[in-house]
MDAnalysis code that builds the backbone (N, CA, C; Angstrom):
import MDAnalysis as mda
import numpy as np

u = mda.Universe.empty(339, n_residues=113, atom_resindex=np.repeat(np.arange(113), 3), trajectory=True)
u.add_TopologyAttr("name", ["N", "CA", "C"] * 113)
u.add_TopologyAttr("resid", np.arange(1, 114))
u.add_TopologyAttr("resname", ["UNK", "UNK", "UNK", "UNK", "UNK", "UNK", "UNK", "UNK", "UNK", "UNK", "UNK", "UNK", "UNK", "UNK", "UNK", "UNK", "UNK", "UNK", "UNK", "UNK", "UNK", "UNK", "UNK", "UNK", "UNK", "UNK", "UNK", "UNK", "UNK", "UNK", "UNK", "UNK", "UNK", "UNK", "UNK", "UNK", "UNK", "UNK", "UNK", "UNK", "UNK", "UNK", "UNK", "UNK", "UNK", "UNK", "UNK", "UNK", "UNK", "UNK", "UNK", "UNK", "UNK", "UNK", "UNK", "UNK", "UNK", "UNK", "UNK", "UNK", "UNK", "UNK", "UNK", "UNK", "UNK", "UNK", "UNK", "UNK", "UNK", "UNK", "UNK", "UNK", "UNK", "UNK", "UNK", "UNK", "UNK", "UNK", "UNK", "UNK", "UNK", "UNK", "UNK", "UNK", "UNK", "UNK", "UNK", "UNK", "UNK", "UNK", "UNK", "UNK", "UNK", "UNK", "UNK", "UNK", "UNK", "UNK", "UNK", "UNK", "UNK", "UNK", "UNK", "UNK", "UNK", "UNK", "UNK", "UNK", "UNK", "UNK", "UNK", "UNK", "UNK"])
u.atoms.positions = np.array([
    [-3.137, 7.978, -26.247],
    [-3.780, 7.296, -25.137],
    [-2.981, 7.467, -23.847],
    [-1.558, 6.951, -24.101],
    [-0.741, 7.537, -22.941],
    [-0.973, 9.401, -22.326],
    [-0.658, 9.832, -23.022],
    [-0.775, 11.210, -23.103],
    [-2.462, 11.506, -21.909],
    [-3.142, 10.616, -22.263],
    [-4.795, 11.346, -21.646],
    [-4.511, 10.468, -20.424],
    [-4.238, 8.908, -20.323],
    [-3.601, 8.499, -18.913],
    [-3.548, 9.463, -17.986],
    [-2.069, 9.686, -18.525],
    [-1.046, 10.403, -17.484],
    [-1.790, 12.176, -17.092],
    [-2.245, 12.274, -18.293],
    [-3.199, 14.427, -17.698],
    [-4.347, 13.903, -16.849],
    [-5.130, 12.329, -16.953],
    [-5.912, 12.112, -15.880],
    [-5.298, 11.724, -14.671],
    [-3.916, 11.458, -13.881],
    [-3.350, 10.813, -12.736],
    [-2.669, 12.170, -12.294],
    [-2.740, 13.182, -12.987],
    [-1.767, 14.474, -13.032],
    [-3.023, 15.278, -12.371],
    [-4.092, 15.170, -12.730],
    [-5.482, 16.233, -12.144],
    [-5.806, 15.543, -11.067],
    [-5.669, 14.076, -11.171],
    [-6.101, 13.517, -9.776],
    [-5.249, 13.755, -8.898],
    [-3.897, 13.733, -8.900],
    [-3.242, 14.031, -7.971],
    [-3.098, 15.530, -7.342],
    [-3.447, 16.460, -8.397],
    [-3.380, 17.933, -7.830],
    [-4.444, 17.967, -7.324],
    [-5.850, 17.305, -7.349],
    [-7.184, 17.603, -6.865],
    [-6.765, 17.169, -5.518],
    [-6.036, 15.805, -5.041],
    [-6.352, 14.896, -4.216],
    [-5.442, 15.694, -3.010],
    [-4.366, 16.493, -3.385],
    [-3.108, 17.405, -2.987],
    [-3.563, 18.316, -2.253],
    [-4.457, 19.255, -3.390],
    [-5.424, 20.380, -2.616],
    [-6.044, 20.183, -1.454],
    [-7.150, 18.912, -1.864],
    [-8.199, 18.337, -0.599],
    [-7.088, 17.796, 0.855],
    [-5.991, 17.452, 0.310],
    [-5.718, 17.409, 1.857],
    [-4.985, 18.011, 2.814],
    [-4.451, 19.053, 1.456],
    [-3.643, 20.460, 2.126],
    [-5.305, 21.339, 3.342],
    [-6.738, 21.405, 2.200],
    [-7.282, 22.220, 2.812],
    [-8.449, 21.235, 3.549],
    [-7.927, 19.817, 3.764],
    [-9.216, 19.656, 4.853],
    [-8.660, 19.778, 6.197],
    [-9.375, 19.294, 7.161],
    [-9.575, 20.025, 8.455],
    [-8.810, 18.272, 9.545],
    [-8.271, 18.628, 9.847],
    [-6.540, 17.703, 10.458],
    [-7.799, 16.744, 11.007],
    [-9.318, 17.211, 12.087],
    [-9.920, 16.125, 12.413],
    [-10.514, 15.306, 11.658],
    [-10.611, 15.237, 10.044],
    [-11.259, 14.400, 8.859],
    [-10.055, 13.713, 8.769],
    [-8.442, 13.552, 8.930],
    [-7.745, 12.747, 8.597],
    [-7.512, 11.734, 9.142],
    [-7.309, 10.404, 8.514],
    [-7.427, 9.021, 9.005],
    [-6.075, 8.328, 9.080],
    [-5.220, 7.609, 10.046],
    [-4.693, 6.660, 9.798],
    [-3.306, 7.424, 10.213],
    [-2.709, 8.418, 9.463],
    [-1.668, 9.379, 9.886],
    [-1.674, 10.722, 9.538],
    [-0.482, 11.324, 9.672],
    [-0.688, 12.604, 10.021],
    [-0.876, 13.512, 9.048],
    [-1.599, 14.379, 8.738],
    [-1.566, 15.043, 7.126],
    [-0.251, 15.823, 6.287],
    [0.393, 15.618, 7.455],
    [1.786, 16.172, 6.784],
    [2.172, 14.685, 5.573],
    [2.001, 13.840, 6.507],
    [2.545, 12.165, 5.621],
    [1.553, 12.010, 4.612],
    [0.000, 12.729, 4.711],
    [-0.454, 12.092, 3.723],
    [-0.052, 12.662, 2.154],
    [0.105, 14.407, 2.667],
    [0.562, 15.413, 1.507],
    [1.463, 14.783, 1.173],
    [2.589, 14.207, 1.494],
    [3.889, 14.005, 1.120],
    [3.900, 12.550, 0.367],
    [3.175, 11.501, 0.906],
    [2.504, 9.962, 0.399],
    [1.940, 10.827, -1.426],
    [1.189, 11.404, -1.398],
    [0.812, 12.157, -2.712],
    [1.780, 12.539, -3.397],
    [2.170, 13.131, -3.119],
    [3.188, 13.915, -3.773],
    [4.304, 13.062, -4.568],
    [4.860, 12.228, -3.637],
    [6.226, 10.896, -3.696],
    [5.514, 9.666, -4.694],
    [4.114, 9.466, -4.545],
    [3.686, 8.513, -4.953],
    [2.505, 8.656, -4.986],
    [2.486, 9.591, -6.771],
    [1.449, 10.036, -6.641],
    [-0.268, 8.891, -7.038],
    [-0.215, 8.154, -8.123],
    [-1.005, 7.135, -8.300],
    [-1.456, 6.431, -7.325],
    [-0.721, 5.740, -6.425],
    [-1.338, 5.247, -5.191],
    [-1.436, 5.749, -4.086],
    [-0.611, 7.063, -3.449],
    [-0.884, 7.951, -2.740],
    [-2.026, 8.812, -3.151],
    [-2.360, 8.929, -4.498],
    [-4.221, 9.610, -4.405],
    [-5.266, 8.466, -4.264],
    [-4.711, 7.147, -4.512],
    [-5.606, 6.096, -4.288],
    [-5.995, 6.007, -3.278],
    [-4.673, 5.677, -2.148],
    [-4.828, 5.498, -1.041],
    [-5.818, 6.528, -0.198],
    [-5.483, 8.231, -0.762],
    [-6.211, 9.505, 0.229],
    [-7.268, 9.029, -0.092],
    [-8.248, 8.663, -1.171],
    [-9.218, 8.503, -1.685],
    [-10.317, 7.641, -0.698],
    [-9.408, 6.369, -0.522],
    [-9.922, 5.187, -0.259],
    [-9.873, 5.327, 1.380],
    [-8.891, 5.564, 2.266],
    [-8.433, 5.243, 3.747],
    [-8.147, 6.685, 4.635],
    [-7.323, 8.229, 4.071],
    [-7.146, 8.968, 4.378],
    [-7.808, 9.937, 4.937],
    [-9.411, 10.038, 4.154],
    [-10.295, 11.302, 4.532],
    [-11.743, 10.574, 5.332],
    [-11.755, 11.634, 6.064],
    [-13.531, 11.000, 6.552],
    [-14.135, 12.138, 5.681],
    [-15.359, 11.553, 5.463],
    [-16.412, 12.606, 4.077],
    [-17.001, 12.713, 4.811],
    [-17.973, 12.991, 6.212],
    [-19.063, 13.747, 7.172],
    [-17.693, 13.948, 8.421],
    [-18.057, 15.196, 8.556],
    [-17.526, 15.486, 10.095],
    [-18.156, 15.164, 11.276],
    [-17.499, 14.527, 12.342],
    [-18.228, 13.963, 13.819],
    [-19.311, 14.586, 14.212],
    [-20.293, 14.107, 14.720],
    [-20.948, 15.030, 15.815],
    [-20.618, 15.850, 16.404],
    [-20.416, 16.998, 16.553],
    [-20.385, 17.910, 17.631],
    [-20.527, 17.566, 19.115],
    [-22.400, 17.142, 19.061],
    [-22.915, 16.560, 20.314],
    [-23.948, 15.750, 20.285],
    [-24.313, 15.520, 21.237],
    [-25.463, 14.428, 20.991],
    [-26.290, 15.054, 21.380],
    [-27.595, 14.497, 21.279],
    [-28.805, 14.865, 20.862],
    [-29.423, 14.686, 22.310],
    [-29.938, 15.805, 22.441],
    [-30.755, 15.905, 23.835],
    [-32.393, 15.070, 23.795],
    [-32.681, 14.018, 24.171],
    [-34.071, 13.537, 24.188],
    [-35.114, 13.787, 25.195],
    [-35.566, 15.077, 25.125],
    [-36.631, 15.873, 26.018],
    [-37.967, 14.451, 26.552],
    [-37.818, 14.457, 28.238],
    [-38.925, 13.745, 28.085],
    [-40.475, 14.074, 27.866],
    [-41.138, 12.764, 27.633],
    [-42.805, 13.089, 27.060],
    [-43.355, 13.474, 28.282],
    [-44.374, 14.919, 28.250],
    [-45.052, 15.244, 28.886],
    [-46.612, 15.086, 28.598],
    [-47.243, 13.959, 28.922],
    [-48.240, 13.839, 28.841],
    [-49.584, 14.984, 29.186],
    [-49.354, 15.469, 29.968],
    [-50.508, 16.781, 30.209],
    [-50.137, 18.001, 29.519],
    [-51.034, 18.943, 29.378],
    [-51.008, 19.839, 28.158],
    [-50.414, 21.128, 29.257],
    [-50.569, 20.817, 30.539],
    [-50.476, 21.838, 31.722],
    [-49.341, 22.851, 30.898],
    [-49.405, 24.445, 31.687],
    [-47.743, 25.179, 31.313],
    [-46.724, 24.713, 32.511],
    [-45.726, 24.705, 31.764],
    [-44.207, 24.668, 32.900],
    [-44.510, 25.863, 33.635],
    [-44.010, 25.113, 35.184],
    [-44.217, 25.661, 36.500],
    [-42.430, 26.779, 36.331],
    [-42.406, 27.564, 37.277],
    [-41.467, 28.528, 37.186],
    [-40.041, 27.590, 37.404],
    [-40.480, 27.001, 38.328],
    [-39.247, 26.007, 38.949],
    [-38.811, 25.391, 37.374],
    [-39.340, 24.986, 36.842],
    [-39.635, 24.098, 35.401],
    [-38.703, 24.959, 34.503],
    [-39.395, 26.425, 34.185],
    [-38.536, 26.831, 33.063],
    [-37.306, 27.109, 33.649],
    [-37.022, 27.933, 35.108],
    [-35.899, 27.936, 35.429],
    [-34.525, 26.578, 35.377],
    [-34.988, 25.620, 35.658],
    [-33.979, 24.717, 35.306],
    [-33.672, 24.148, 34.025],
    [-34.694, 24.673, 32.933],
    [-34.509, 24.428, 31.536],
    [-33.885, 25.623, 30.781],
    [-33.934, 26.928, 31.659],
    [-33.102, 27.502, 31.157],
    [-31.726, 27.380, 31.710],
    [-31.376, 26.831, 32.826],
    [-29.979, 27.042, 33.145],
    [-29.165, 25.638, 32.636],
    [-30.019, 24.575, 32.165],
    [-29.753, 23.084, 31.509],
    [-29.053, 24.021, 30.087],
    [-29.706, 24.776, 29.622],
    [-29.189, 25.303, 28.278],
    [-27.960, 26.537, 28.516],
    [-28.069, 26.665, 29.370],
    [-26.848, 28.011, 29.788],
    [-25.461, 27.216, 29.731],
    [-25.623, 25.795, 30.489],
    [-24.772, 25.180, 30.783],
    [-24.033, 24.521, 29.284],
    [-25.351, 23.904, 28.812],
    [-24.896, 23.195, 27.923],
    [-24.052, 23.929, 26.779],
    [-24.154, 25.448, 26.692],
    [-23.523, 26.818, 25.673],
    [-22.141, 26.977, 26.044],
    [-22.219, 27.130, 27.831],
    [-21.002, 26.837, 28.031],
    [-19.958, 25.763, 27.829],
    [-20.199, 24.944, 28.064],
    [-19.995, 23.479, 27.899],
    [-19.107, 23.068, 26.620],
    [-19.795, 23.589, 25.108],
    [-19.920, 23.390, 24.164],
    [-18.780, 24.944, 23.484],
    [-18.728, 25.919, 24.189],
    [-18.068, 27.096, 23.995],
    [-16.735, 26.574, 24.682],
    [-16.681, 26.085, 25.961],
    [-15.136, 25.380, 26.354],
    [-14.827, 24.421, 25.463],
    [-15.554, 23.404, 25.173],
    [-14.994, 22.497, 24.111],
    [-14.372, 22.819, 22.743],
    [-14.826, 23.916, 22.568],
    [-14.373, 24.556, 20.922],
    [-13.311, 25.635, 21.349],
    [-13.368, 25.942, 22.679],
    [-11.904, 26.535, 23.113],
    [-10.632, 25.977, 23.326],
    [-10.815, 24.679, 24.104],
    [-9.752, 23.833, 24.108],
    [-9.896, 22.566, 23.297],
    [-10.269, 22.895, 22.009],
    [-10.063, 22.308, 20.361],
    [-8.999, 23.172, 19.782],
    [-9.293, 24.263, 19.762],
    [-8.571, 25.248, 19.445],
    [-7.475, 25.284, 20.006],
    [-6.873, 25.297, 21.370],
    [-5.813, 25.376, 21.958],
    [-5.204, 24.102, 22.003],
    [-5.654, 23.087, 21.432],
    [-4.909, 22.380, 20.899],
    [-4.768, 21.869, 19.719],
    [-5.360, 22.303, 18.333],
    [-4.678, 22.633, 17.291],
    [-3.469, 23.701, 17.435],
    [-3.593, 24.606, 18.203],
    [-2.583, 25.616, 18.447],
    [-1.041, 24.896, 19.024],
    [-1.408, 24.178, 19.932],
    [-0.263, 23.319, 20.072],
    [0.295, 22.664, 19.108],
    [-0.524, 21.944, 18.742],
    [-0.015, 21.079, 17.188],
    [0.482, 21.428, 16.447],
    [0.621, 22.883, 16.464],
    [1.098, 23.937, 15.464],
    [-0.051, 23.497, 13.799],
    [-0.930, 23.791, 13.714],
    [-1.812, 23.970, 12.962],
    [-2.462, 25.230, 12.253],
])
């Protein structure tokens, strides 16, 4: 009985080890993933409890929020003026969204990540 214990706190802890060596530094909660690997490792029973319970977020953030197009009641087509500023609303927003994932990046890079 001891014996199946301890090979179940031994898989949990290498599972729980893996997941936080390979999740992604913005899913970690509370401190830094260097402390949480090492919380595991040192102590392992309640350090996989703890990753389990407080350490990981299970959905990643939004990206962005959700654009709410307003209601156009008439069936009319968009005037030129119309699509032109709906296309440059979306040019912007690519850019926008392409800098943000650039300087995400350049600062995981700092972090040394």
């Amino acid at each position: 009985m001891h014996v199946v214990l301890g090979l179940a706190i031994l898989v949990a802890t290498i599972y729980s080890l893996v997941d936080a060596i390979r999740i992604d530094s913005s899913r970690v909660k509370h401190i830094d993933k260097i402390a949480w690997v090492l919380l595991i490792i040192f102590i392992p029973l309640v350090g996989t409890i703890l990753w389990w319970t407080m350490g990981r977020e299970y959905w990643p953030r939004p990206s962005r929020t959700v654009e709410v197009q307003p209601y156009r009641a008439s069936r009319e087509p968009l005037t030129d003026d119309e699509i032109d500023a709906a296309v440059e609303a979306e040019i912007t927003r690519h850019e926008n969204e392409a800098r943000i994932r650039r300087l995400e990046r350049e600062l995981r890079d700092l972090k040394g990540e």
